[in-house]
C-alpha positions as CSV (number, residue, x, y, z in Angstrom):
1,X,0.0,0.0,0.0
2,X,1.6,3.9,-0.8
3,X,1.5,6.2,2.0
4,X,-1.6,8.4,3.0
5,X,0.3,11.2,1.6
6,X,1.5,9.8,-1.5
7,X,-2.1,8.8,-2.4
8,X,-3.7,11.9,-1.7
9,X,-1.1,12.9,-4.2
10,X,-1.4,10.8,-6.2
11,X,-5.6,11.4,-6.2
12,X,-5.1,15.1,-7.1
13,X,-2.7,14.6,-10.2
14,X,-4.5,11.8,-11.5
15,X,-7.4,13.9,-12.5
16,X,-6.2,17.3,-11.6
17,X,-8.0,16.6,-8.2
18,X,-11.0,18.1,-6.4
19,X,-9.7,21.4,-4.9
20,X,-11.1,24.1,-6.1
21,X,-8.6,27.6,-6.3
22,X,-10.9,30.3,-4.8
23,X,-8.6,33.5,-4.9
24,X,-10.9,34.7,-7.7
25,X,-13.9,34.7,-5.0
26,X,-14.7,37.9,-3.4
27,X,-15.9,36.4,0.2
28,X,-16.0,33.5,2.1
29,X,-18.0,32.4,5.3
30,X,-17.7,29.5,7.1
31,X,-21.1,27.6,8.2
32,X,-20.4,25.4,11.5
33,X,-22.5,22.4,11.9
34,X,-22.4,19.5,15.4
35,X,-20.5,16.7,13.4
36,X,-18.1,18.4,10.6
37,X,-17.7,21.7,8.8
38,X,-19.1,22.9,5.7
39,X,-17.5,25.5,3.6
40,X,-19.5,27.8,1.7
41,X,-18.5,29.8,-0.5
42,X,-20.4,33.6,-1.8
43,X,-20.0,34.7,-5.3
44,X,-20.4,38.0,-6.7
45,X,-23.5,38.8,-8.6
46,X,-21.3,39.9,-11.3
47,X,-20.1,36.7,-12.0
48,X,-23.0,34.9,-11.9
49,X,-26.3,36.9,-12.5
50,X,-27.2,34.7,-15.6
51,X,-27.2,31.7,-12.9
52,X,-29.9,32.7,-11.0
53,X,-33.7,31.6,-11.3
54,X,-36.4,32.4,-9.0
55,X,-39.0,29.9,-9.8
56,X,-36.7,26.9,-8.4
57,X,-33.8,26.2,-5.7
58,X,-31.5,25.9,-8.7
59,X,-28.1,23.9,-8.3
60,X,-25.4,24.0,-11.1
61,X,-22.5,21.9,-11.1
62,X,-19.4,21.6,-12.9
63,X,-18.1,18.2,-13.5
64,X,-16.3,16.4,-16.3
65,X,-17.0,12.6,-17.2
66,X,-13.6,11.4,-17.1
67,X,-13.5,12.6,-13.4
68,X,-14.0,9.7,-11.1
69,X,-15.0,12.0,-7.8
70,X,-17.0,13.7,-9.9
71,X,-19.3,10.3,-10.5
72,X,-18.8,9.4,-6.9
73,X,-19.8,13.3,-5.7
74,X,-23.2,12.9,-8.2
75,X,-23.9,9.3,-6.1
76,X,-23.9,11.3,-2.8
77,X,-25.4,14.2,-3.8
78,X,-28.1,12.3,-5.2
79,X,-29.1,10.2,-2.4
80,X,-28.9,13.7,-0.6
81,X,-31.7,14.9,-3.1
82,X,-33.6,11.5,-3.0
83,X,-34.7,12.4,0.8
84,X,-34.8,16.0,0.7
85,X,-38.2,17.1,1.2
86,X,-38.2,19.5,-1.1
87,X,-36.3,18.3,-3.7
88,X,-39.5,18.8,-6.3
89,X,-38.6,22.3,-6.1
90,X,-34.7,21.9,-7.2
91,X,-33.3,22.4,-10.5
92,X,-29.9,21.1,-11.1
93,X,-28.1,22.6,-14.0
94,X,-25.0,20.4,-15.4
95,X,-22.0,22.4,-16.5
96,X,-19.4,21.4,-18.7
97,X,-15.8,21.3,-17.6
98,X,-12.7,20.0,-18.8
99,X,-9.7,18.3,-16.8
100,X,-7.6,18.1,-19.8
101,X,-9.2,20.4,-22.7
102,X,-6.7,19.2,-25.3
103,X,-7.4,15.7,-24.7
104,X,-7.4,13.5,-27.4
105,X,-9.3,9.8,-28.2
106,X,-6.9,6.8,-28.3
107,X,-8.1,3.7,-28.7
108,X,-5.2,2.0,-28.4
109,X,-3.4,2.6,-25.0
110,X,-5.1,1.6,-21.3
111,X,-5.4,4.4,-18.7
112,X,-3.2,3.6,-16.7
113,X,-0.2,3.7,-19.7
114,X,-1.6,7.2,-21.0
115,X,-1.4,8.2,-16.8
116,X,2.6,6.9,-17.3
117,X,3.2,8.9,-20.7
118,X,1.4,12.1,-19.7
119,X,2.6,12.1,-15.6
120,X,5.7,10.4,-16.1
121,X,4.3,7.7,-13.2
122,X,5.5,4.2,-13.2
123,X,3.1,1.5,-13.9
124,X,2.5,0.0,-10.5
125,X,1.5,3.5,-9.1
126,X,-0.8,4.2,-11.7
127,X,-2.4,1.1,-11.2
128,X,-2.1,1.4,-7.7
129,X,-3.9,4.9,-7.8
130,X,-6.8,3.7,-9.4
131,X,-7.7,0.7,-7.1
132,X,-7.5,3.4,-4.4
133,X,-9.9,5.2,-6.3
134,X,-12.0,2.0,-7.0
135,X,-12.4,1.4,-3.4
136,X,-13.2,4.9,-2.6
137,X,-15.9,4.5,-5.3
138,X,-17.0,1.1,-4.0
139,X,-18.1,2.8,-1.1
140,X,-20.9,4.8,-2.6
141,X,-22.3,1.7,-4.4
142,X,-20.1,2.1,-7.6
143,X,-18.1,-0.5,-9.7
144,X,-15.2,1.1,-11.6
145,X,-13.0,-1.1,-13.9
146,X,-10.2,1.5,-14.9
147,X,-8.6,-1.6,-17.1
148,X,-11.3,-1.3,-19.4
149,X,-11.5,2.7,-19.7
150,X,-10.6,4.0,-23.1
151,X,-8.8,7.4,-23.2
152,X,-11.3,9.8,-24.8
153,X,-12.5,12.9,-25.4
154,X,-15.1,14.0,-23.9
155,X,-16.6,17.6,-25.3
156,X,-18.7,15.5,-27.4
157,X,-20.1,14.0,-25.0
158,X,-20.6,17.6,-23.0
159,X,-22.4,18.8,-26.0
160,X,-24.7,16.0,-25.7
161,X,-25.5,17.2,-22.0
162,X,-26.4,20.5,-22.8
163,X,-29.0,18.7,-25.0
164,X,-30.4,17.2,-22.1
165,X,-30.5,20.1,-19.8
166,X,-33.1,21.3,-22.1
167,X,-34.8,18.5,-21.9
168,X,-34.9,18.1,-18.2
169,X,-32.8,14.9,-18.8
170,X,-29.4,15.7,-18.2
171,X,-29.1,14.1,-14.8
172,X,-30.2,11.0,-16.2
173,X,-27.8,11.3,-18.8
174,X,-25.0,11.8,-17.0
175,X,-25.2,9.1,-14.9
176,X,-25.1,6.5,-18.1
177,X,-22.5,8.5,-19.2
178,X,-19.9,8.1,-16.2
179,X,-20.9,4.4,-16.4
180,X,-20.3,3.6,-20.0
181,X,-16.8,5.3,-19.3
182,X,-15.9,3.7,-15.7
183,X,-17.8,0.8,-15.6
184,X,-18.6,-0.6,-19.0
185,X,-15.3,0.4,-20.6
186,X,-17.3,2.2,-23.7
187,X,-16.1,4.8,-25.5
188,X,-17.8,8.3,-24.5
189,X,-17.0,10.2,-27.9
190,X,-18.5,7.3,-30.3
191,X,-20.9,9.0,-31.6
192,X,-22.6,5.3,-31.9
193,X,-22.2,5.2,-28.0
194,X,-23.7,8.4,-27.4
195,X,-26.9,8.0,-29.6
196,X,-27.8,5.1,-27.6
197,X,-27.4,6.7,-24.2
198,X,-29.1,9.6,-25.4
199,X,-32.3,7.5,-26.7
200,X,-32.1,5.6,-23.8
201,X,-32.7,8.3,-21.5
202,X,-35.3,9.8,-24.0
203,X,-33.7,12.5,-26.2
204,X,-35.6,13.3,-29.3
205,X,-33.1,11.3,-32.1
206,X,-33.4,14.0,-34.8
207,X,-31.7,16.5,-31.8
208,X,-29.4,13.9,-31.0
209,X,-28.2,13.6,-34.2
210,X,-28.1,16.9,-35.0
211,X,-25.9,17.4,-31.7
212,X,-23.6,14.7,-32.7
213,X,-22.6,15.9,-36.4
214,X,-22.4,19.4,-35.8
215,X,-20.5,22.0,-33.0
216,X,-24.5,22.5,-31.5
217,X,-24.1,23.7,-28.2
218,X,-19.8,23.6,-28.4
219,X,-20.8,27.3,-27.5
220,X,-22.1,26.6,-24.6
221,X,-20.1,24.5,-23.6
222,X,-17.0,27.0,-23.5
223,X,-19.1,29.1,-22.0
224,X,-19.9,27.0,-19.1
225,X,-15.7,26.1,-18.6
226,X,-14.8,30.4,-19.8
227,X,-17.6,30.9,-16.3
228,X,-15.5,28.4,-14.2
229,X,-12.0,30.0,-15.2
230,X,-13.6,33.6,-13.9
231,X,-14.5,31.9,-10.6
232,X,-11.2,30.3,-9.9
233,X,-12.1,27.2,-10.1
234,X,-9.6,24.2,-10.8
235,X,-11.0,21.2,-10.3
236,X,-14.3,19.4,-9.9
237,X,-16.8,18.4,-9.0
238,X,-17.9,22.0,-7.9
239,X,-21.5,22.7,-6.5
240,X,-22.9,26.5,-6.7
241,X,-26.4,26.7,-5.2
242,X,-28.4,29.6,-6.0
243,X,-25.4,31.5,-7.8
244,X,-24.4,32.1,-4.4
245,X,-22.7,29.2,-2.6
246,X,-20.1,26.7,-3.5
247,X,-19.7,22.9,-2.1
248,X,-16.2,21.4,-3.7
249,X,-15.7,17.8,-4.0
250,X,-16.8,14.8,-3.8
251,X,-18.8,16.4,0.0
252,X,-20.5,12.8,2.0
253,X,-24.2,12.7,1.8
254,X,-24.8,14.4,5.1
255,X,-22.4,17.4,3.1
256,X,-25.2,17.6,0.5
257,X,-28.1,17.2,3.0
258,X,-26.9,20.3,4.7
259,X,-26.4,22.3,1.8
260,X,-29.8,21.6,0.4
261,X,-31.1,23.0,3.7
262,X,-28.9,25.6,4.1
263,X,-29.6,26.5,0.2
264,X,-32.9,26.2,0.5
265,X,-33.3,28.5,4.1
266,X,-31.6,30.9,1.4
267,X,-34.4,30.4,-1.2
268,X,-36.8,31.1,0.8
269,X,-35.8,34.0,2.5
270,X,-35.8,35.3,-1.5
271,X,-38.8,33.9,-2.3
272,X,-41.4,34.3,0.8
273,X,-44.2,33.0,-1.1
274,X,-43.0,29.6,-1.4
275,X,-43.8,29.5,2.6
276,X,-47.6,29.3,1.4
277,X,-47.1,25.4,0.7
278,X,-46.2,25.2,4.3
279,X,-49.4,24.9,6.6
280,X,-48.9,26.0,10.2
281,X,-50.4,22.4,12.0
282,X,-47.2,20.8,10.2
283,X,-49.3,19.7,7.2
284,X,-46.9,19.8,3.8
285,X,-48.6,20.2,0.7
286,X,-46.1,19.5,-2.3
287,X,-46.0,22.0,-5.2
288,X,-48.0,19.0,-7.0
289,X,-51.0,20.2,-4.8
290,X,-50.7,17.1,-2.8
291,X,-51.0,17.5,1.2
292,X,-50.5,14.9,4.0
């Protein structure tokens, strides 16, 4: 087994890690809870005004599919969402980023050899870096199989989610997508791969198609990484609730159940008619007009 330190190390370099560089951000406050800490982050309006909606709680995150914490951070924050009770309320925006923007599709080399020609590791440690990672990922339910991953682009594939943010879909399709890539060793910019995932979660084929032979969206998806550069940030996954706060990383569940809450105290405050779905005896009623 390598060192704590020389895995944590070793974690960070593998895929540019999960800090986030925040010297572009104005403030910072610290929110205290019983059991851990939570770091929160304010943003200037500035940066993000085009961020903020007031219909929903609205969540945008910055991920990457080739990131393995940032598959293992959706798992969590996920499960965080599943139980919060007002999740029906929540948008969650996906935002494109990318680890290694000049990254390019090869077929022919594992992982773990492109990790030892790009990082100048030896063998052993690469490989030795990734079952670290595959127990880390085990942990939150997920099977990784990093000698089956092909090396691949993936701004294809980030087109394809901006697709599916219009569609209300893009969770979904995010979640085949880190599987075909760390689970099922498929290649993420086939566009023969991503039709499939994309009909299987229930994007319109003509859009799909149009997506995968043409730079559709490519805008936005430099716009997406061009917002992340102006907030400082360097790695991901990155959470910004309300355009306002920032969770970094791959947070545990209870992380993500806090910041729901926290965010959605927030919301509220903003938006004090949304307390009208709250009756005073205790009784919810859900924005779909049901009450219990």
């Amino acid at each position: 087994m390598i060192s704590n330190a020389r895995f944590i190390s070793g974690i960070f370099y593998f895929f540019l890690g999960v800090f986030v560089n925040l010297q572009m951000i104005r403030s910072t406050i610290l929110i205290l809870f019983s059991s851990f800490t939570l770091n929160v982050v304010t943003l200037s309006n500035d940066v993000l005004n085009d961020s903020i909606y007031m219909k929903k709680m609205t969540i945008e995150i910055w991920s990457d599919i080739v990131c393995p914490f940032c598959y293992i951070g959706k798992t969590r924050f996920d499960e965080a969402l599943k139980t919060f009770e007002h999740r029906d309320q929540v948008e969650v925006i996906w935002r494109s980023f990318l680890l290694n923007p000049d990254q390019k599709t090869d077929t022919t080399i594992s992982i773990h050899q492109y990790l030892v020609d790009s990082k100048g590791w030896t063998l052993p440690h690469a490989k030795e870096v990734g079952k670290q990672v595959t127990e880390m990922a085990a942990e939150s339910g997920l099977s990784f199989h990093f000698d089956s991953v092909i090396v691949a682009s993936s701004v294809k594939a980030h087109q394809l989610m901006h697709l599916g943010n219009k569609h209300n879909l893009a969770s979904q399709l995010k979640t085949l997508l880190f599987r075909a890539y760390f689970t099922e060793g498929k290649n993420i910019d086939d566009k023969a791969v991503l039709s499939s995932l994309a009909t299987e979660v229930g994007l319109p084929s003509d859009a799909v198609s149009e997506v995968l032979s043409t730079d559709k969206y490519l805008v936005e998806v430099n716009k997406d990484i061009a917002l992340a550069q102006q907030m400082g940030v360097r790695g991901v996954p990155f959470f910004v609730y309300l355009g306002k706060y920032v969770v970094n990383g791959a947070q545990d569940t209870e992380t993500f159940k806090r910041a729901l809450n926290r965010g959605w105290e927030e919301f509220i405050e903003s938006n004090p008619e949304q307390k009208k779905i709250v009756l005073k005896d205790g009784v919810i009623c859900a924005p779909d007009g049901k009450c219990d």
